[in-house]
PDB file with one MODEL, atoms N, CA, C and O in Angstrom:
MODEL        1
ATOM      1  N   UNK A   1     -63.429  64.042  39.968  1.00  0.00           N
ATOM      2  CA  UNK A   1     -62.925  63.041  40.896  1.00  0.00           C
ATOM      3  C   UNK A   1     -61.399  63.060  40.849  1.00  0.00           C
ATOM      4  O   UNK A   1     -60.684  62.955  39.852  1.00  0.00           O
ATOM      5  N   UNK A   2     -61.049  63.213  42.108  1.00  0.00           N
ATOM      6  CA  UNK A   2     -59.501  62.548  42.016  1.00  0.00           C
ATOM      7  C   UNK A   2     -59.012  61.430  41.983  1.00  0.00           C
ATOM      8  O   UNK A   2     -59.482  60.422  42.509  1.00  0.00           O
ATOM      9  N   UNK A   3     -57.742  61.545  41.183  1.00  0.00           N
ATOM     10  CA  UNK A   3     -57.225  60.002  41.215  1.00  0.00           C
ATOM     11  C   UNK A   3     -57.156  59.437  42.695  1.00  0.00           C
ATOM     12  O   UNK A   3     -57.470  58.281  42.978  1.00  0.00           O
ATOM     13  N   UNK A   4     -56.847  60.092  43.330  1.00  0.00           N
ATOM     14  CA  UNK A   4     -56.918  59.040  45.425  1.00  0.00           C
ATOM     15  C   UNK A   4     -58.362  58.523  45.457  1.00  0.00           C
ATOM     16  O   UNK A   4     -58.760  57.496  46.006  1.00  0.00           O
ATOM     17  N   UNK A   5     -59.019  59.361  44.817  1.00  0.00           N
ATOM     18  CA  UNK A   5     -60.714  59.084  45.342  1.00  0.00           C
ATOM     19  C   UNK A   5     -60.698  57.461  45.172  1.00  0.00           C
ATOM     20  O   UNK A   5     -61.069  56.762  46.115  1.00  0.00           O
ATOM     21  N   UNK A   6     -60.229  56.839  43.862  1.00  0.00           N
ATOM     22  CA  UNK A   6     -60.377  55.503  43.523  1.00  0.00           C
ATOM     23  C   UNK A   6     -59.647  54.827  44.254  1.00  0.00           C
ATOM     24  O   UNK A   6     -59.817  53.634  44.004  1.00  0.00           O
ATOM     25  N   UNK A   7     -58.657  55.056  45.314  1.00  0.00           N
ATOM     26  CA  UNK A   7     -58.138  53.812  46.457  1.00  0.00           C
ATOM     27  C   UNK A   7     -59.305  54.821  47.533  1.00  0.00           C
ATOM     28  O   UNK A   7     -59.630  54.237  48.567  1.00  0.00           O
ATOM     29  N   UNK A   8     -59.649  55.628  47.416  1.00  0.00           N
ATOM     30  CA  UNK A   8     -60.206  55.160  48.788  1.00  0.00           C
ATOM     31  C   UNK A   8     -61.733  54.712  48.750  1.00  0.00           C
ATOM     32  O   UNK A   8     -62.343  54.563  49.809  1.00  0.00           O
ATOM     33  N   UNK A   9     -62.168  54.561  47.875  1.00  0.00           N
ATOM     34  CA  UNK A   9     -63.413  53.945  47.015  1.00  0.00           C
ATOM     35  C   UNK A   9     -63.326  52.974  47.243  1.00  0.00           C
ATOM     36  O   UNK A   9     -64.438  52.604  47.619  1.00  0.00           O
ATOM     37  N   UNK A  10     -62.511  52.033  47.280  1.00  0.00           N
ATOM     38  CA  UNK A  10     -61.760  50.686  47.009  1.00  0.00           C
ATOM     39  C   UNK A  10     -61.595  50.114  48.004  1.00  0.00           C
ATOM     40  O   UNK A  10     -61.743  48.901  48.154  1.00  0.00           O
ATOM     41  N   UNK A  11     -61.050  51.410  49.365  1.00  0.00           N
ATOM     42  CA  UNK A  11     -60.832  50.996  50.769  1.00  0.00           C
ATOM     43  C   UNK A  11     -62.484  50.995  51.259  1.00  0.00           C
ATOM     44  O   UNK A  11     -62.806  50.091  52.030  1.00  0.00           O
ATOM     45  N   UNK A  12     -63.427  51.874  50.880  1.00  0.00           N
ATOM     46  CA  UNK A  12     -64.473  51.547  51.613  1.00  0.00           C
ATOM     47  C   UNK A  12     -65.534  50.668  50.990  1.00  0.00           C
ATOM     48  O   UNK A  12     -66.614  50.468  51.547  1.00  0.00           O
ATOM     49  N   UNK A  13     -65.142  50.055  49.610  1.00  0.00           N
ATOM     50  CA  UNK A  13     -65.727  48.926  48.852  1.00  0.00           C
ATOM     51  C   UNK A  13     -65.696  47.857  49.699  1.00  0.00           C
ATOM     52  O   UNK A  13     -66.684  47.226  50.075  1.00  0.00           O
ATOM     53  N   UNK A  14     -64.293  47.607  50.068  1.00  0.00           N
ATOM     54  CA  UNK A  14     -63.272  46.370  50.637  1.00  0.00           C
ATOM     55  C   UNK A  14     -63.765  46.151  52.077  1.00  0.00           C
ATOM     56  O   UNK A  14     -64.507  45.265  52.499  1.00  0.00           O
ATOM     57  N   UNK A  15     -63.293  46.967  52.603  1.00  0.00           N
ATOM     58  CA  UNK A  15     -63.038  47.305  54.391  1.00  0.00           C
ATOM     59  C   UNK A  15     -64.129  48.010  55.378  1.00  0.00           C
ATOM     60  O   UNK A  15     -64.279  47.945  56.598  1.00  0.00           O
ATOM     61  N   UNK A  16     -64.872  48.752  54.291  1.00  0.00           N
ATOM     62  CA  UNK A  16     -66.007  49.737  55.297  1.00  0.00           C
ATOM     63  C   UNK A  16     -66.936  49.292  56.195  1.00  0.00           C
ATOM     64  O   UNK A  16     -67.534  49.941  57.054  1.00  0.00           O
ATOM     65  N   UNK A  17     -67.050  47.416  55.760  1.00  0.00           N
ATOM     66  CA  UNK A  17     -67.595  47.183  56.997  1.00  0.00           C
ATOM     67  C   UNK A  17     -67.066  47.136  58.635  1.00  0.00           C
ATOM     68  O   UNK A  17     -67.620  47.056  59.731  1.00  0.00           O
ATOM     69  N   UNK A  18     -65.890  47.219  58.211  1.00  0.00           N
ATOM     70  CA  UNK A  18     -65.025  46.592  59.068  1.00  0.00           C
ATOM     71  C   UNK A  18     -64.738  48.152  60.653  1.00  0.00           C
ATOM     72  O   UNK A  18     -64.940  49.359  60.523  1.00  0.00           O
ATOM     73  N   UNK A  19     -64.369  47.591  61.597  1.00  0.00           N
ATOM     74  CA  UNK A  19     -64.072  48.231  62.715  1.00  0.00           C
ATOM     75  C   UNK A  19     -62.538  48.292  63.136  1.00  0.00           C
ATOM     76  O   UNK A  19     -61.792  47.335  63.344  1.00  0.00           O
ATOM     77  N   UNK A  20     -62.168  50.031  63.232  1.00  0.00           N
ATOM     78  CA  UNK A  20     -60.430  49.448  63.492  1.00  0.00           C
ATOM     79  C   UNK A  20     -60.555  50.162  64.896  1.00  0.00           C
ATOM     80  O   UNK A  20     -61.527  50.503  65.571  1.00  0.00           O
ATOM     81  N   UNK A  21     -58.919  50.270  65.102  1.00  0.00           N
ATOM     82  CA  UNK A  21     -58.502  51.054  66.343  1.00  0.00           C
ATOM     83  C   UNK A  21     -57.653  52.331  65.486  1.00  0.00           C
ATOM     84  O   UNK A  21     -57.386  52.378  64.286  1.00  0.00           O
ATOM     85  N   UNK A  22     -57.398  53.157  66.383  1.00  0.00           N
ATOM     86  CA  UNK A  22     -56.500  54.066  65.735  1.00  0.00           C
ATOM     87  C   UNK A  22     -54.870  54.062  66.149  1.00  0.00           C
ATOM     88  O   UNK A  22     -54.022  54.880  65.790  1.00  0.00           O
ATOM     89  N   UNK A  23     -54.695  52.892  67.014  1.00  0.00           N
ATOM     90  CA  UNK A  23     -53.448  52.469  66.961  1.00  0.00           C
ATOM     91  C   UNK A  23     -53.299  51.523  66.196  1.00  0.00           C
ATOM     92  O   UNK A  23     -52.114  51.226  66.052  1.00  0.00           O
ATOM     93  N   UNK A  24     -54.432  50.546  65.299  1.00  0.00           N
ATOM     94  CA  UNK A  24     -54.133  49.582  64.361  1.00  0.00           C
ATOM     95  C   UNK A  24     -54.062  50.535  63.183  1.00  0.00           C
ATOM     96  O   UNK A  24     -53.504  50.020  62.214  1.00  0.00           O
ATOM     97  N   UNK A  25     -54.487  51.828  62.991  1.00  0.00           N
ATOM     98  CA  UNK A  25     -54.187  52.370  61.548  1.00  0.00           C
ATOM     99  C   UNK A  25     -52.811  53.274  62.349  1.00  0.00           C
ATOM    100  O   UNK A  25     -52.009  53.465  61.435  1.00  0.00           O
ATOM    101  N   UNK A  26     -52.487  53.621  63.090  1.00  0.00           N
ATOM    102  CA  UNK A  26     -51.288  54.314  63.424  1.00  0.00           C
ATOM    103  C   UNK A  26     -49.848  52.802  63.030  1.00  0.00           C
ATOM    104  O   UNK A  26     -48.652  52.919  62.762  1.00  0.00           O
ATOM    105  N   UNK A  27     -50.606  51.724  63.158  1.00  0.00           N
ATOM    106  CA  UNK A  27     -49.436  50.623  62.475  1.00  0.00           C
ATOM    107  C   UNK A  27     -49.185  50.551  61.641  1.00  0.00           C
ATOM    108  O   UNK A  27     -48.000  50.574  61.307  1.00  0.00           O
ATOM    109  N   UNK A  28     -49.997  50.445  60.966  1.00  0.00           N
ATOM    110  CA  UNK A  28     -50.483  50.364  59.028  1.00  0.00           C
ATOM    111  C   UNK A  28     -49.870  51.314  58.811  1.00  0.00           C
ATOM    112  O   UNK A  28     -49.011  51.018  57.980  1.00  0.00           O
ATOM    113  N   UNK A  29     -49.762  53.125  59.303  1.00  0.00           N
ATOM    114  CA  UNK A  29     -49.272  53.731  58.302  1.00  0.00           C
ATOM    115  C   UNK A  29     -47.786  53.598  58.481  1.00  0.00           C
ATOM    116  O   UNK A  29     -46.939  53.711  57.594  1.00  0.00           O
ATOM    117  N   UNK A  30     -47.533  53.268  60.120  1.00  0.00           N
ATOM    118  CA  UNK A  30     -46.016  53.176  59.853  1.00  0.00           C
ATOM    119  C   UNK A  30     -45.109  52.091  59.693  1.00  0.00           C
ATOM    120  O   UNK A  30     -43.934  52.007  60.049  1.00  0.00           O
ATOM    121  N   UNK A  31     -46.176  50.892  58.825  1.00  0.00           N
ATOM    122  CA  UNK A  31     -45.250  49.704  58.212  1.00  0.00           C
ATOM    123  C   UNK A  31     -45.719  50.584  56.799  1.00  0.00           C
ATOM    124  O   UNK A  31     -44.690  50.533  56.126  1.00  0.00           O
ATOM    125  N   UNK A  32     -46.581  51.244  56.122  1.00  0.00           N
ATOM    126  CA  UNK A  32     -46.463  51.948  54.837  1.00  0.00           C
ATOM    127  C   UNK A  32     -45.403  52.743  54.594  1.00  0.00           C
ATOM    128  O   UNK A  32     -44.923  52.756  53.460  1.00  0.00           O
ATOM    129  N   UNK A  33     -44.836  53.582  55.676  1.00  0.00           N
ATOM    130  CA  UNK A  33     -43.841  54.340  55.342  1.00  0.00           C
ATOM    131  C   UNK A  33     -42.249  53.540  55.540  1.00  0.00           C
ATOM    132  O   UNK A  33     -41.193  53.643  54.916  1.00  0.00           O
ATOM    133  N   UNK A  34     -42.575  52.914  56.441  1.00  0.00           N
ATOM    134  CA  UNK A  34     -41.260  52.038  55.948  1.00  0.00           C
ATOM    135  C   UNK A  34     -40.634  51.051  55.176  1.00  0.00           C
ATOM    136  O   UNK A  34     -39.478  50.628  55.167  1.00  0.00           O
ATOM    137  N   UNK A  35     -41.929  50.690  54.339  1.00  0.00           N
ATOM    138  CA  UNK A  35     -42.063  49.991  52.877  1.00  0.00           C
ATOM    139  C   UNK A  35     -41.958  51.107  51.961  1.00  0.00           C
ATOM    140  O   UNK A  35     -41.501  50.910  50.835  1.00  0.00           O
ATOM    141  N   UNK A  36     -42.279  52.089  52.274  1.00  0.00           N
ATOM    142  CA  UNK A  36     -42.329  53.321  51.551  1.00  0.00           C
ATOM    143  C   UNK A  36     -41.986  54.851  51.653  1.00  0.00           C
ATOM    144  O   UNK A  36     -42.778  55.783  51.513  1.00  0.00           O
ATOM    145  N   UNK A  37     -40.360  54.931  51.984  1.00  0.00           N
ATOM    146  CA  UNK A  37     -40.075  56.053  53.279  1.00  0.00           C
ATOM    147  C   UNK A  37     -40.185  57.343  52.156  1.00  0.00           C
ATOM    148  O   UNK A  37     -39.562  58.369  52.429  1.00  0.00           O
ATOM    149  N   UNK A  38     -40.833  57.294  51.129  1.00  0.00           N
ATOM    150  CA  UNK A  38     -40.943  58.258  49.935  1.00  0.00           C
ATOM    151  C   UNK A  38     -41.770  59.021  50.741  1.00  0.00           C
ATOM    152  O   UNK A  38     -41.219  60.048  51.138  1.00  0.00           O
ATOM    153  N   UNK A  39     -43.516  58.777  51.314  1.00  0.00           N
ATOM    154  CA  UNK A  39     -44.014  59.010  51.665  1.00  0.00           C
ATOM    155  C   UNK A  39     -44.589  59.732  52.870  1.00  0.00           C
ATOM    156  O   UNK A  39     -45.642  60.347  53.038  1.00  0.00           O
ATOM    157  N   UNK A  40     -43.520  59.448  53.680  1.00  0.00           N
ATOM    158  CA  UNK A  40     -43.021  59.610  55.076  1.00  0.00           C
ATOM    159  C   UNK A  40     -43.705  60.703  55.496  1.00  0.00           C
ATOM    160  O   UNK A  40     -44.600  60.729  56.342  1.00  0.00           O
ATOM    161  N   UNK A  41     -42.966  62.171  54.485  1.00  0.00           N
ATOM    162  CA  UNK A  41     -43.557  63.726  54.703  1.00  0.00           C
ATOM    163  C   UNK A  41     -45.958  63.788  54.519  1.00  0.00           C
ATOM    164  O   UNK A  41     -46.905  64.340  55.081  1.00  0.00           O
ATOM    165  N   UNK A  42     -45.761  63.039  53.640  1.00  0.00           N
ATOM    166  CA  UNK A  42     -47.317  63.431  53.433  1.00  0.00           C
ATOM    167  C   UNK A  42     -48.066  62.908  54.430  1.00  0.00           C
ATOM    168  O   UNK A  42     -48.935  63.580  54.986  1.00  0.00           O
ATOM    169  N   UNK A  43     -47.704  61.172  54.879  1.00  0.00           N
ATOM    170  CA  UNK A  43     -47.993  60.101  55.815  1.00  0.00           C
ATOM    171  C   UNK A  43     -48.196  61.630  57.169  1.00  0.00           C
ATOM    172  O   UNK A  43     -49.130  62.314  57.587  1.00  0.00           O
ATOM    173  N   UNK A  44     -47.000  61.551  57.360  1.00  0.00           N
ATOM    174  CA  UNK A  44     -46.754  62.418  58.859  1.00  0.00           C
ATOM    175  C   UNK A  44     -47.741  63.472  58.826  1.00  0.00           C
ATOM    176  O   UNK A  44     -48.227  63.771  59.916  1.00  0.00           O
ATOM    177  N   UNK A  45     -48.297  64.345  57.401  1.00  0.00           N
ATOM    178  CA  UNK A  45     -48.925  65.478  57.574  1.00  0.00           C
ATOM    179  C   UNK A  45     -50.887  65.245  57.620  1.00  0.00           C
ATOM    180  O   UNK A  45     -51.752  65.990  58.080  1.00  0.00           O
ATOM    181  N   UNK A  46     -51.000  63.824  56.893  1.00  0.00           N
ATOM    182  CA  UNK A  46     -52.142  63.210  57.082  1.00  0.00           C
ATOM    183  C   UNK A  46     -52.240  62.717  58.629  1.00  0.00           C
ATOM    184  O   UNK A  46     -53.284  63.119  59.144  1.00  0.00           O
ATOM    185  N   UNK A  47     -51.706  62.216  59.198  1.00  0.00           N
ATOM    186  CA  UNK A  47     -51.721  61.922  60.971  1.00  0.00           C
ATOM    187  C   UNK A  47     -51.761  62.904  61.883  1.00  0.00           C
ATOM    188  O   UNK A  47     -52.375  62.786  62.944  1.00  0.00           O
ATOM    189  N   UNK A  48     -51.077  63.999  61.523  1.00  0.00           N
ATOM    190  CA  UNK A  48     -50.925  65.053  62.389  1.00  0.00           C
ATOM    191  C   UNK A  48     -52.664  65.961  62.034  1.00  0.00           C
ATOM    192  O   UNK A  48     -53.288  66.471  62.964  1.00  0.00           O
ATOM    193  N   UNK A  49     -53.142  65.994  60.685  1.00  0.00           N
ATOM    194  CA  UNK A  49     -54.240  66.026  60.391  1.00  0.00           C
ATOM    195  C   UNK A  49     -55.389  65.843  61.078  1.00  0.00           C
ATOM    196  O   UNK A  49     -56.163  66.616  61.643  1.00  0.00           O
ATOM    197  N   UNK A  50     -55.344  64.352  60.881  1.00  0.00           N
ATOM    198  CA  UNK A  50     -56.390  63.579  61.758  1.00  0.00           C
ATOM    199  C   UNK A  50     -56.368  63.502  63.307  1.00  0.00           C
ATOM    200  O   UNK A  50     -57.404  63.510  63.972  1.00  0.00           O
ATOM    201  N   UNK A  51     -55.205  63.433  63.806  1.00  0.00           N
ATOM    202  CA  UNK A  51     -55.030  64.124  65.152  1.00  0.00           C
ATOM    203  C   UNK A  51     -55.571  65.503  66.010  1.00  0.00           C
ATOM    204  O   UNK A  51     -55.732  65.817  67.189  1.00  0.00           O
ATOM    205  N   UNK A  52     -55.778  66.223  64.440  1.00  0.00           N
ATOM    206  CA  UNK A  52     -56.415  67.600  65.211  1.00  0.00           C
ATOM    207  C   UNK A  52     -57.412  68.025  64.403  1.00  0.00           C
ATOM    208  O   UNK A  52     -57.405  69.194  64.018  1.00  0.00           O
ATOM    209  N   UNK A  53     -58.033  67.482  64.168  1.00  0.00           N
ATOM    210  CA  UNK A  53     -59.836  67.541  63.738  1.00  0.00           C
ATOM    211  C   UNK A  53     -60.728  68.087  65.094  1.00  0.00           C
ATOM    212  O   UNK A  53     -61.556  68.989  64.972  1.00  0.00           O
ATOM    213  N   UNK A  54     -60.508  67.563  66.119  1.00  0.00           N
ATOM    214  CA  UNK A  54     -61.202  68.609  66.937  1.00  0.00           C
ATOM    215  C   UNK A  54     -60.681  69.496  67.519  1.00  0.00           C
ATOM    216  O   UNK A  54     -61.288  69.937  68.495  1.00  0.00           O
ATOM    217  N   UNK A  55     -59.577  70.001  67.210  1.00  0.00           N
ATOM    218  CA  UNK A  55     -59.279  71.496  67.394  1.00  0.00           C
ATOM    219  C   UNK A  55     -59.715  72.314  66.663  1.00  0.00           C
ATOM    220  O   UNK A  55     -60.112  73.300  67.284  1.00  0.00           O
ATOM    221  N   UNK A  56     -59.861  72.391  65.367  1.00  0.00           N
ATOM    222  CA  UNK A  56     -60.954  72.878  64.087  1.00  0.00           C
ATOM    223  C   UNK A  56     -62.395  72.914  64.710  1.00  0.00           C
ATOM    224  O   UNK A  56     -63.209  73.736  64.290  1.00  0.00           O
ATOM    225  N   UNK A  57     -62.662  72.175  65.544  1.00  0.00           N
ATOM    226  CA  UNK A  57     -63.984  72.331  65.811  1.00  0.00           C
ATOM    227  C   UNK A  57     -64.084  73.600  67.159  1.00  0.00           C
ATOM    228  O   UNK A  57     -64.861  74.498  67.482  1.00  0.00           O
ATOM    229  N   UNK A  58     -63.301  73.247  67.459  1.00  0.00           N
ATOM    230  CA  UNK A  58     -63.224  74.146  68.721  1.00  0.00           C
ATOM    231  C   UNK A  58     -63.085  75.695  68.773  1.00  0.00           C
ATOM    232  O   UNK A  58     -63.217  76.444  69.741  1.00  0.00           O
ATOM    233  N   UNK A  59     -62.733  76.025  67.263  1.00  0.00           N
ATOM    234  CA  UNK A  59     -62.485  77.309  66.975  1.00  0.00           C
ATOM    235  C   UNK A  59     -64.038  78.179  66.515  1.00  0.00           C
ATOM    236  O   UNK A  59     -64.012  79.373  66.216  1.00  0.00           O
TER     237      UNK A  59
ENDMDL
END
């Protein structure tokens, strides 16, 4: 197990019932990075990520 595994364990302990938008997590991450502009590079490479999940499929 990785150490992330346990926040995101935590996030779907907490929250998994729950229903978002992907402009309410496109907020979240960018009040995280500006509480936290350390992050900024990984933030940006996780979004750009999830943004192209179905281009991976398409191949």
């Amino acid at each position: 197990m990785y150490f992330t595994d346990r926040g995101i364990e935590e996030l779907v302990e907490r929250r998994g019932d729950e229903q978002v938008t992907l402009e309410w997590l496109g907020e979240r991450l960018r009040d995280f990075v500006d509480l936290n502009p350390e992050f900024e590079t990984p933030i940006e490479r996780f979004a750009t990520w999830l943004a192209r999940l179905d281009d991976e499929d398409d191949d």
